[in-house]
VEXDREN-2710 file (C-alpha; in Angstrom, 1 decimal):
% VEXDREN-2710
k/r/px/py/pz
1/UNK/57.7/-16.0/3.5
2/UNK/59.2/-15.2/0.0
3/UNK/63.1/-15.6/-1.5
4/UNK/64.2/-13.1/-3.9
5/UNK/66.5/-15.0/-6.3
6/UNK/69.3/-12.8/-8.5
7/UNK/70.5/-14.5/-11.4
8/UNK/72.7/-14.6/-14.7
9/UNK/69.7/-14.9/-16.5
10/UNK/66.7/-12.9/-14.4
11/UNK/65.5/-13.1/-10.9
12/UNK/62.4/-15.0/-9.6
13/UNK/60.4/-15.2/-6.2
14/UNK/59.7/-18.5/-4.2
15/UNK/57.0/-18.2/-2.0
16/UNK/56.6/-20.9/0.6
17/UNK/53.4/-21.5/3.2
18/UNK/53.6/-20.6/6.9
19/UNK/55.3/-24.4/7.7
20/UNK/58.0/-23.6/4.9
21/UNK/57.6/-27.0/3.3
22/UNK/56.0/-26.2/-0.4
23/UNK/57.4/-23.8/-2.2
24/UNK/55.9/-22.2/-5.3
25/UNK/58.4/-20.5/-7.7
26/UNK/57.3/-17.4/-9.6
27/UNK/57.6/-16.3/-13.7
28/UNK/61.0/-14.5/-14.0
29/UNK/61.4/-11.1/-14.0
30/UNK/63.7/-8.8/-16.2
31/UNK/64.5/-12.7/-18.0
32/UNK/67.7/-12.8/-20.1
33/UNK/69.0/-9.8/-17.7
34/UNK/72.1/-10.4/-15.2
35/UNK/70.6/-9.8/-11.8
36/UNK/73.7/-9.2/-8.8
37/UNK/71.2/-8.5/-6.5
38/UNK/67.4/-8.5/-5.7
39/UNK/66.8/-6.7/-2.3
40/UNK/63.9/-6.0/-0.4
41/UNK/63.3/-3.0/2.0
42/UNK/62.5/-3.9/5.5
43/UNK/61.1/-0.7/6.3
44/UNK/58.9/-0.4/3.6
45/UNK/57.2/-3.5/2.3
46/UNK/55.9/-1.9/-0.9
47/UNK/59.7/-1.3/-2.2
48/UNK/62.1/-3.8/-3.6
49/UNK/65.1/-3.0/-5.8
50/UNK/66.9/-5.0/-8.0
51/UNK/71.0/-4.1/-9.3
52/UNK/71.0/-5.3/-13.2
53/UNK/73.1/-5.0/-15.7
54/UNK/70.8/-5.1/-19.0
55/UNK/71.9/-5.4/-22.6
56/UNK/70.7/-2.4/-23.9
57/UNK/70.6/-0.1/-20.7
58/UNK/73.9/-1.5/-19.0
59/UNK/74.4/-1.8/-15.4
60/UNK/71.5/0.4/-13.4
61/UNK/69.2/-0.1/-10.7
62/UNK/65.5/-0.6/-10.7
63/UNK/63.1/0.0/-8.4
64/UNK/59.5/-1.2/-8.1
65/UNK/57.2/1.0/-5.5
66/UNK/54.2/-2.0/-5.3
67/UNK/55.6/-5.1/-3.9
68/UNK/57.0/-6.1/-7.7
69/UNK/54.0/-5.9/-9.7
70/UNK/55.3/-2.5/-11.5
71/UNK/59.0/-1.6/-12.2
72/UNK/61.1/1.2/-13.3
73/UNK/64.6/2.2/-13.7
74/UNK/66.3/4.8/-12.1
75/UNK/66.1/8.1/-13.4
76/UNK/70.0/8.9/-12.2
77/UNK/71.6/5.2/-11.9
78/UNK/74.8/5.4/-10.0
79/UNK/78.0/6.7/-12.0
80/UNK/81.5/8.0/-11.0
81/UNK/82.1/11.5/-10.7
82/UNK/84.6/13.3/-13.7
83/UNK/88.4/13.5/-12.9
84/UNK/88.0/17.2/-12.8
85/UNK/85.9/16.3/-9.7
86/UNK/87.6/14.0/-8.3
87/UNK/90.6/16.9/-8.3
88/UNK/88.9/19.2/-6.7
89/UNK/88.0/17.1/-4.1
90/UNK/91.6/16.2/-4.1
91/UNK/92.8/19.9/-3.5
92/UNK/90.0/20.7/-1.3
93/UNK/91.2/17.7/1.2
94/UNK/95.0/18.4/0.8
95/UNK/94.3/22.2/2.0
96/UNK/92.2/21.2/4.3
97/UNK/94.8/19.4/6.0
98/UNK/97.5/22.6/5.6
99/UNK/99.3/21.0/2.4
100/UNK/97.9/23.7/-0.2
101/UNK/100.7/23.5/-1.8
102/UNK/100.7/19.5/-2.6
103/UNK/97.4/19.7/-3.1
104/UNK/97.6/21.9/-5.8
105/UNK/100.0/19.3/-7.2
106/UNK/98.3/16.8/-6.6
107/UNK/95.5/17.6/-8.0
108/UNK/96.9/18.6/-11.2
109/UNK/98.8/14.7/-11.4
110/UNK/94.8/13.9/-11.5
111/UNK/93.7/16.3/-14.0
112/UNK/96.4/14.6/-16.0
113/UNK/95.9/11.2/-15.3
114/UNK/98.5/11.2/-12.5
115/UNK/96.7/10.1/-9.7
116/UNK/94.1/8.1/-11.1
117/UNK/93.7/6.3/-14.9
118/UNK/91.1/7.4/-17.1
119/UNK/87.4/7.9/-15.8
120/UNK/85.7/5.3/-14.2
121/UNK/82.7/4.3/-15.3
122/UNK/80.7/1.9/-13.2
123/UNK/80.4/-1.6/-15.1
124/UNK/78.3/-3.3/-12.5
125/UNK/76.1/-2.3/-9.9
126/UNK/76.8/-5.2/-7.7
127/UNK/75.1/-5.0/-3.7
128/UNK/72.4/-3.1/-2.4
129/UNK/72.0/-2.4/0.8
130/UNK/68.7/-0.4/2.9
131/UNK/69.5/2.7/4.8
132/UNK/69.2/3.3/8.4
133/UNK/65.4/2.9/9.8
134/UNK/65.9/6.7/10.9
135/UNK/66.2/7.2/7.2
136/UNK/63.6/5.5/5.4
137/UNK/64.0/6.6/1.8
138/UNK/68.2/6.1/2.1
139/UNK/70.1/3.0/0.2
140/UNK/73.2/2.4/-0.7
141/UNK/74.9/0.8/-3.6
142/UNK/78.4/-1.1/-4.4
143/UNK/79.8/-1.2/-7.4
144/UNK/82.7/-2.7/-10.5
145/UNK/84.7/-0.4/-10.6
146/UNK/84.8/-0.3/-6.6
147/UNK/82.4/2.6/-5.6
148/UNK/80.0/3.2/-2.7
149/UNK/76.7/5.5/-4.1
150/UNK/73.7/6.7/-1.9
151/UNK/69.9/7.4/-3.2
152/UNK/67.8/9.7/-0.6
153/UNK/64.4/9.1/-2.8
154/UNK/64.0/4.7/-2.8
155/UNK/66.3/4.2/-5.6
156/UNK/65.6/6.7/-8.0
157/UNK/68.4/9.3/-8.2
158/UNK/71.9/8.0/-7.3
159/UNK/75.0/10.4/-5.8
160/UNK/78.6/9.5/-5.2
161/UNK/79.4/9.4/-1.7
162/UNK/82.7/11.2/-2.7
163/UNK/84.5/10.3/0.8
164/UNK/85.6/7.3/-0.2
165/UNK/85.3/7.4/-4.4
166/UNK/86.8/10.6/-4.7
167/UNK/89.2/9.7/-1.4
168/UNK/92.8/10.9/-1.8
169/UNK/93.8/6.9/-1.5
170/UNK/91.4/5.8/-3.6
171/UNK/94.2/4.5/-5.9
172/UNK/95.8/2.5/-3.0
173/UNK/93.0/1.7/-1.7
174/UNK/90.5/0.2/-4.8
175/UNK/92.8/-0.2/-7.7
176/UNK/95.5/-2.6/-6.4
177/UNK/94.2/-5.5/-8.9
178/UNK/91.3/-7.1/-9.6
179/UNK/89.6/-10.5/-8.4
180/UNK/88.4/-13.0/-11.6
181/UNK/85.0/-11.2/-11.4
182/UNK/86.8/-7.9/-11.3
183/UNK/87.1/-4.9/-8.3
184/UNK/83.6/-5.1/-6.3
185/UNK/82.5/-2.9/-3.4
186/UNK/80.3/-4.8/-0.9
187/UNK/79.1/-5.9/2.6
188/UNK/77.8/-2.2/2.9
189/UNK/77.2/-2.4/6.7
190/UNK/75.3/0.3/8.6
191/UNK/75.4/0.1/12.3
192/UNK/71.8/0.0/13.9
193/UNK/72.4/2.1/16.8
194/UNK/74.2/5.2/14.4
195/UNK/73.1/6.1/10.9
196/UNK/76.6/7.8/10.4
197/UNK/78.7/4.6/11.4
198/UNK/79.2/2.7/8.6
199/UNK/81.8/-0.8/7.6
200/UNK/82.4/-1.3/3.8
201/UNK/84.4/-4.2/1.7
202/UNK/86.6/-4.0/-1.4
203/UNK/87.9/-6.9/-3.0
204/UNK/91.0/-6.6/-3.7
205/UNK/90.9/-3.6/-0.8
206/UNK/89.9/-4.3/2.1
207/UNK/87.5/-3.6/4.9
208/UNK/86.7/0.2/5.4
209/UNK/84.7/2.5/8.4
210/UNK/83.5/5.5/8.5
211/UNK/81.9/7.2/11.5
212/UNK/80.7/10.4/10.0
213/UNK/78.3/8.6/7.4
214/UNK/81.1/8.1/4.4
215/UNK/83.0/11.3/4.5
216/UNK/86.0/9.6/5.5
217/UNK/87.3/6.3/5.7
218/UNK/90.2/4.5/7.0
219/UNK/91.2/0.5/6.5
220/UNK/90.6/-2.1/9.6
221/UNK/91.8/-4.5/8.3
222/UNK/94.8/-5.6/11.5
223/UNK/94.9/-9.3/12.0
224/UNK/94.0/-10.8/8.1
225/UNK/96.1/-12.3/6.0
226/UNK/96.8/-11.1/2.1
227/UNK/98.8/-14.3/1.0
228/UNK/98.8/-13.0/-2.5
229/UNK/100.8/-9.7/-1.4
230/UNK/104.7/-9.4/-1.1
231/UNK/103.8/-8.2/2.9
232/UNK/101.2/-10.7/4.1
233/UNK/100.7/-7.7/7.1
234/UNK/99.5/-5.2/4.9
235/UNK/97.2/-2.4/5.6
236/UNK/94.8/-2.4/2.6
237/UNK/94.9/-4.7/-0.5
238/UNK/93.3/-7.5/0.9
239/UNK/90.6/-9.3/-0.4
240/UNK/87.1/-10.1/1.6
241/UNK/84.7/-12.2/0.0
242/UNK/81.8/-10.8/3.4
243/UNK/81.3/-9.0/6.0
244/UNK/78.8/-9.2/8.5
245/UNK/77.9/-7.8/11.4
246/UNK/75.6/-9.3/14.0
247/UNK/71.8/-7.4/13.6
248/UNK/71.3/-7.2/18.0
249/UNK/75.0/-7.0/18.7
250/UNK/76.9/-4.7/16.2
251/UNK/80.4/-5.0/17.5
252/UNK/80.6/-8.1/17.0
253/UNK/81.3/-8.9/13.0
254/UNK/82.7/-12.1/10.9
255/UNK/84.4/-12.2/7.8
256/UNK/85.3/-14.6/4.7
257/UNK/87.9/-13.8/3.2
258/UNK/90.2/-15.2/0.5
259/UNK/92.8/-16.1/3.1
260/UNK/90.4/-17.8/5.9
261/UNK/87.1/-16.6/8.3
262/UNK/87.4/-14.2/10.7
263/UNK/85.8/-12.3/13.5
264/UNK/86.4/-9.1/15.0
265/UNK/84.9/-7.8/18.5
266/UNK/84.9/-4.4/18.4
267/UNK/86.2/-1.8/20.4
268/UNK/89.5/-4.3/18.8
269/UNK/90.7/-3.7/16.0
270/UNK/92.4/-7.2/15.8
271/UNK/90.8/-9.5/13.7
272/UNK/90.8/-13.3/14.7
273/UNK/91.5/-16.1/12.2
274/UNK/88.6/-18.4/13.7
275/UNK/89.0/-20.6/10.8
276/UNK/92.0/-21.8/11.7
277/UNK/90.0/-24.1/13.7
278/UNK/88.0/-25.6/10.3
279/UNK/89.4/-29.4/9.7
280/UNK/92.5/-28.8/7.5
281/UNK/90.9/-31.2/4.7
282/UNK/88.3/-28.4/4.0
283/UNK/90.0/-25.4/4.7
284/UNK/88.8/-21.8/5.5
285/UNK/88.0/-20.8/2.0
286/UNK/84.5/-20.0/0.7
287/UNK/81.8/-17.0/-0.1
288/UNK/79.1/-16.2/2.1
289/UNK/79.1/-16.1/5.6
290/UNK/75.6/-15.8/7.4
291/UNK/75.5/-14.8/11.3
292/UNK/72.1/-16.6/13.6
293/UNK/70.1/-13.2/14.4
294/UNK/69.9/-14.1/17.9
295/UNK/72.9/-15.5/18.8
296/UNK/76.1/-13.9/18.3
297/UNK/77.9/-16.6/18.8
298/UNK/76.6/-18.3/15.8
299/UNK/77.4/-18.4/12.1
300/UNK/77.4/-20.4/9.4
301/UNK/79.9/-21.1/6.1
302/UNK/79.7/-23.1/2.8
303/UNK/83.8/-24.1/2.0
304/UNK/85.3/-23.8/-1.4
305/UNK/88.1/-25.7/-3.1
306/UNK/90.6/-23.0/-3.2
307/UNK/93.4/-25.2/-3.3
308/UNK/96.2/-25.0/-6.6
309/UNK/94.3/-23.3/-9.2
310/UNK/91.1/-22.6/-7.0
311/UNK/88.3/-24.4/-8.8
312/UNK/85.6/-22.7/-7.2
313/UNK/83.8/-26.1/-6.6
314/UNK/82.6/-27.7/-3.3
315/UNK/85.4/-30.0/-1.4
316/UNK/86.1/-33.3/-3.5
317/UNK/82.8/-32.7/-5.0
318/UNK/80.9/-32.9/-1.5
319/UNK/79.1/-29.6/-0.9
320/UNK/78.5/-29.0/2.6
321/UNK/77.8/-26.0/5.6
322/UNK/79.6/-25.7/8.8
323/UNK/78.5/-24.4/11.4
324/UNK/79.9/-22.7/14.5
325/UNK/78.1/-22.1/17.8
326/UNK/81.0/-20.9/20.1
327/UNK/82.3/-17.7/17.9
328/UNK/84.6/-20.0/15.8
329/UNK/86.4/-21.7/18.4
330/UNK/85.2/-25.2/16.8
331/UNK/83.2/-25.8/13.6
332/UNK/80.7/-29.0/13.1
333/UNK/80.2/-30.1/9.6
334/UNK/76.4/-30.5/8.1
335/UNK/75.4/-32.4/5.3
336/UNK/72.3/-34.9/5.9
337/UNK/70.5/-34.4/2.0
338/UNK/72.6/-32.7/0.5
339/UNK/75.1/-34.6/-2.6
340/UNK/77.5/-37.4/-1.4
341/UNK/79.7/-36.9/-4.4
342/UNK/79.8/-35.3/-7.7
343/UNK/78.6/-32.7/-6.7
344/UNK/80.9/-29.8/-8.2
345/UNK/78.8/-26.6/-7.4
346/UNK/79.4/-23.6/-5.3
347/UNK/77.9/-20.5/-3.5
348/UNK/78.6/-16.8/-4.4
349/UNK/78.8/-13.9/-1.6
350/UNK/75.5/-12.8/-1.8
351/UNK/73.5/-16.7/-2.2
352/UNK/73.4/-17.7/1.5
353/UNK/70.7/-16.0/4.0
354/UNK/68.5/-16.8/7.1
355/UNK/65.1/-16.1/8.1
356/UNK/64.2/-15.4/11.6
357/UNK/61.9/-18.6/13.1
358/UNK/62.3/-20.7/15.7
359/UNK/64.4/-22.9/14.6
360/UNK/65.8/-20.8/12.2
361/UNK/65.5/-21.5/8.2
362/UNK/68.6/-21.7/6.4
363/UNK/69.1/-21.7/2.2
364/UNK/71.7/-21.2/-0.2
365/UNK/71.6/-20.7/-4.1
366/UNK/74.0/-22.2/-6.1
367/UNK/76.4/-21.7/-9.5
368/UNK/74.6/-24.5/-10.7
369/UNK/71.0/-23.0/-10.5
370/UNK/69.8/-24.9/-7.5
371/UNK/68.3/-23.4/-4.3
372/UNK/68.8/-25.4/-1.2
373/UNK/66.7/-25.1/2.4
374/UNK/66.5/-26.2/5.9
375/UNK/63.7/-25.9/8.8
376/UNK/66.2/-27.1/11.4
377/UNK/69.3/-24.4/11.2
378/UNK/71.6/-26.7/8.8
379/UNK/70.6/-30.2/10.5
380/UNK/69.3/-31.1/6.8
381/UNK/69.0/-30.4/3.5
382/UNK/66.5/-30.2/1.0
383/UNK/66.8/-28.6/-2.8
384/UNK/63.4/-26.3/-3.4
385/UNK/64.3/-25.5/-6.6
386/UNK/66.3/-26.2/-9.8
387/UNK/67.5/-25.7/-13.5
388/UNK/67.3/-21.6/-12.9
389/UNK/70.5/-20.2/-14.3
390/UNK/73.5/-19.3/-11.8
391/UNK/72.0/-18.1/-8.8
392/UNK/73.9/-14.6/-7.8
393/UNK/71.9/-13.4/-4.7
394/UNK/69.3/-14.9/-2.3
395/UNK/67.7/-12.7/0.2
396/UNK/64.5/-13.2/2.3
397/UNK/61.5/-11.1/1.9
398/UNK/60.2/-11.4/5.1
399/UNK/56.9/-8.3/5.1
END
């Protein structure tokens, strides 16, 4: 088995033997580069892609077609269509609907700068995610600026999925404000059973779906909390940190958010603040959230100070997970190796996974270049790896 490690400062590979107790860490790859993500595709084991943003070829995607011995960049990277697009687009939809007349209007607001400020250009390609399995050459991208991008080749040539960038509420919907690492689209979700239904976050946003494979999109985003908004009930403008959705039971889905963990059964639309029922010392605030493959029931957290100024550090300097086996009705706190104090790390959205043994593997990357694992689903702790630079994604390579 073999983690794929995103950093500030490169990626690397740490390859472990079939008991996952020695782990061997690899020379880095793309060193010196900012890597948000390092994916591998799990219906093609020859194909990995990595979202970079270099210092000479800014942010882009690259792609390597023999298991990472060979790489090249995309030959279209992702990038945001021109206003004049976006307008038309705009038009088109408004007459669509029987409102030629505002469309027109509308559309010329754009042209103008009305409707939207000046051109967006992408300033991070930030989550990858693989298509469908019916559609084994599809991926998807997020991006800073918010923007969802789909490649039909394995990464090489990237197109907007103009649904939701060039959506009439994109301005409501992905320009409300920015979080301290700026306005990210990610938890790209596509549901196993239909290639066209998809889930999407945007923070500051909120969660999107689209049934008819991103050609539109509406919020679902009932039940969460936006403490940061005038109208803690709003529609969109919220801010999820992940989304997941369970890999053998796709209606059911949990969330981290910046105001608490949630989950959301689906045909509901009603998410559930299960995090409510975290001790009140640690709170409901963290990153990642990673969901047991085989039980739906299950998921795990890593908590955050996000008390006063938000730190961003682990509670009182004691980094921990929690875990929940009942769908969040009560959380149990786990520990056993990890630091007892001073200890003043924590994990980002995309640095928390799970492999699929029996008992299931568990590891996290940290902001202070560690990665952490356990054999026994959380039970303990033991660090694999250290002195790498910030760890920004952590994803298992399991072909």
């Amino acid at each position: 088995m073999k983690l794929l490690i995103g950093t500030k400062k490169g990626a690397w590979t740490l390859e472990s033997d079939n008991r996952r107790e020695h782990w061997s860490l690899s020379d880095p790859i793309f060193f010196g580069h900012i890597i948000n993500h390092f994916m591998p595709d799990p219906r093609n084991p020859a194909i990995l892609l990595v979202a970079a943003k270099t210092g000479h070829l800014g942010p882009t995607v690259f792609r390597s077609l023999d298991g990472g011995t060979t790489w090249s960049e995309a030959s279209s990277p992702p990038a945001f269509p021109s206003d004049q697009a976006y307008a038309s687009n705009l038009r088109k939809s408004m007459i669509s609907t029987g409102d030629a007349l505002a469309g027109e209007s509308l559309a010329d607001d754009a042209v103008d700068g009305g409707m939207r400020d000046d051109t967006l250009a992408v300033d991070r390609v930030f989550w990858l995610t693989p298509g469908h399995k019916s559609e084994p050459a599809v991926w998807y991208v997020g991006t800073a600026p918010a923007g969802l991008f789909r490649s039909e080749d394995d990464g090489d040539t990237w197109a907007s999925v103009d649904g939701f960038n060039n959506n009439p509420h994109y301005k409501e919907w992905a320009t409300q404000g920015a979080t301290p690492d700026g306005q990210l689209l990610h938890s790209i979700l596509i549901d196993p059973r239909d290639s066209k239904h998809m889930y999407l976050a945007v923070s500051i946003g909120g969660v999107f779906e689209s049934l008819d494979r991103g050609e539109n999109w509406r919020p679902i985003n009932r039940g969460c909390a936006a403490d940061f908004m005038p109208d803690p009930d709003v529609e969109y403008g919220h801010d999820p940190h992940c989304v997941v959705a369970h890999p053998e039971n796709p209606d059911r889905l949990y969330q981290q958010n910046h105001c608490g963990i949630y989950r959301l059964d689906r045909p509901s639309e009603q998410w559930v603040r299960i995090g409510k029922n975290m001790p009140k010392a640690i709170g409901d605030i963290g990153f990642p959230i990673v969901v047991h493959p085989r039980d739906r029931d299950c998921a795990w957290v890593f908590p955050m100070d996000g008390t006063e100024v938000w730190p961003r550090t682990s509670p009182g300097g004691k980094p921990c997970t929690y875990v929940t086996r009942d769908a969040g009705k009560s959380w149990s706190r786990q520990d056993k190796g990890l630091p007892e104090k001073n200890a003043f790390f924590t994990v980002k959205r995309q640095s928390m996974t799970c492999d699929s043994a029996n008992p299931l593997g568990l590891y996290f990357g940290t902001t202070s270049g560690e990665i952490w694992a356990s054999r026994d689903e959380g039970e303990s702790w033991v660090c694999i790896a250290s002195h790498l630079p910030e760890v920004y994604s952590l994803e298992i390579d399991s072909n």
